[in-house]
N, C-alpha and C positions, 0 to 999 in steps of 0.2 A: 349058304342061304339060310335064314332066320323062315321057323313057322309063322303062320299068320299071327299067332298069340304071342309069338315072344317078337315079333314086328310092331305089335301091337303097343307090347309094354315098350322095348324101347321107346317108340315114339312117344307116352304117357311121361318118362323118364325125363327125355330134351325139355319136353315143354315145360315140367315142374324144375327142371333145373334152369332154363332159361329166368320163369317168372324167379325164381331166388335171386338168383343172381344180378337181375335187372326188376326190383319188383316196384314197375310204375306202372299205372295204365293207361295203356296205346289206345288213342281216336280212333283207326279201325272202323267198324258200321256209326260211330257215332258223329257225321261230318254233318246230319242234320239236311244233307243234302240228298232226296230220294235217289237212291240208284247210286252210289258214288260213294266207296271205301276202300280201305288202305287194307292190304293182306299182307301176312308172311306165306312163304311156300316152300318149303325144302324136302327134298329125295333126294337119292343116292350119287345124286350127280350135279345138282346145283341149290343152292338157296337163292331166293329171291327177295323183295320188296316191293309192291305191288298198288297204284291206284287202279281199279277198278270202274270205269263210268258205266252201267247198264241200265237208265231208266228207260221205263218202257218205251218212253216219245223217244223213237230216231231226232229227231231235231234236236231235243235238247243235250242227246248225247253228241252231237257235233258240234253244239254252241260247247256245251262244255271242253271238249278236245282242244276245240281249234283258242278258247280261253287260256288253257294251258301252254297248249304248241305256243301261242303267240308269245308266252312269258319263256319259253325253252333257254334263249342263251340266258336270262337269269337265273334257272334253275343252274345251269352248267358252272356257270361263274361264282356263282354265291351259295351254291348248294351241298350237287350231287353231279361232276364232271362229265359220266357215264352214264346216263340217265337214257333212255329208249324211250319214246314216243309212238302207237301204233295205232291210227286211228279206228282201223277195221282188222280188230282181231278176233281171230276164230277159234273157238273152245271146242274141245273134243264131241260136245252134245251138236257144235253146228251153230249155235248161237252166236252172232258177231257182235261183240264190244268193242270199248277203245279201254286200252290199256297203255299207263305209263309204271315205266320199272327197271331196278337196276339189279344185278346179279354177280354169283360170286359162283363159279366153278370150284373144280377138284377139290369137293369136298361130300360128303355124305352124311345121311343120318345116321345114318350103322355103323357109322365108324366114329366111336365115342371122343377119339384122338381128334378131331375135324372139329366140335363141339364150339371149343372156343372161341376157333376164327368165325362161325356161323353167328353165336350168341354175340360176337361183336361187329361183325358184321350187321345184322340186325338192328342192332341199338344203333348206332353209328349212321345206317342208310335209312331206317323207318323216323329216327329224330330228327334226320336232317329233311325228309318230304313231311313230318308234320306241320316244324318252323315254315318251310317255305308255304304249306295250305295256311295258318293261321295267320301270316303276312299277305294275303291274298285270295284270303276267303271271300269277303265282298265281291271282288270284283267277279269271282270268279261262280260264285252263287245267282248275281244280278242279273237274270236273261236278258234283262231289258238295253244292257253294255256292251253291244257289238264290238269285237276287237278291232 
């Protein structure tokens, strides 16, 4: 088990090693869309790749969802194959969003040897859900565009 400070630094470690290694910058809170951004997430047991929908209006977090869901087998085909879909996900605080995301097991941050496959994993699954938001941002920003 790593102290909290030296958990601390590795994790400080990944992510300067990641930006070298990959150094472009990721959309993320920048989709211009309130509520509605792209995460990385990795712990000792999986990494992820993360859209995030939480604007405050329930409504318009479901117009957005179900905007997506409706594109799903394109994501799957032309994307990202393993891509999950969650309309009402629930955050450890209790707050339910919708969450879309794809993930990559047996790997960890602590284990510097895993590194690799995460930092390409990463690139690899966060560029391939940018492409598909920026092919599909209108429609997918438009409220007024019932699926």
């Amino acid at each position: 088990m790593f102290s909290k400070t030296e958990a601390q630094k590795i994790k400080r470690e990944f992510w300067i090693e990641f930006a070298n290694i990959y150094p472009r910058k990721w959309l993320l809170y920048d989709t211009k869309i309130k509520g509605f951004s792209f995460k990385f997430y990795v712990d000792n047991k999986k990494a992820q790749v993360l859209i995030d929908i939480e604007p405050k209006d329930e409504e318009k977090r479901t117009i957005y969802f179900e905007k997506i869901e409706s594109l799903k087998q394109i994501i799957i085909d032309d994307f990202i194959t393993d891509i999950v879909l969650e309309k009402n996900y629930h955050l450890e605080t209790g707050k339910i969003i919708s969450r879309i995301w794809v993930e990559k097991t047996d790997i960890s941050l602590m284990n510097k040897k895993t590194w690799p496959q995460i930092f390409d994993f990463f690139y690899d699954k966060m560029n391939a859900l940018e492409m598909f938001f920026y092919e599909y941002k209108e429609y997918i920003e438009d409220l007024e565009i019932n699926t």
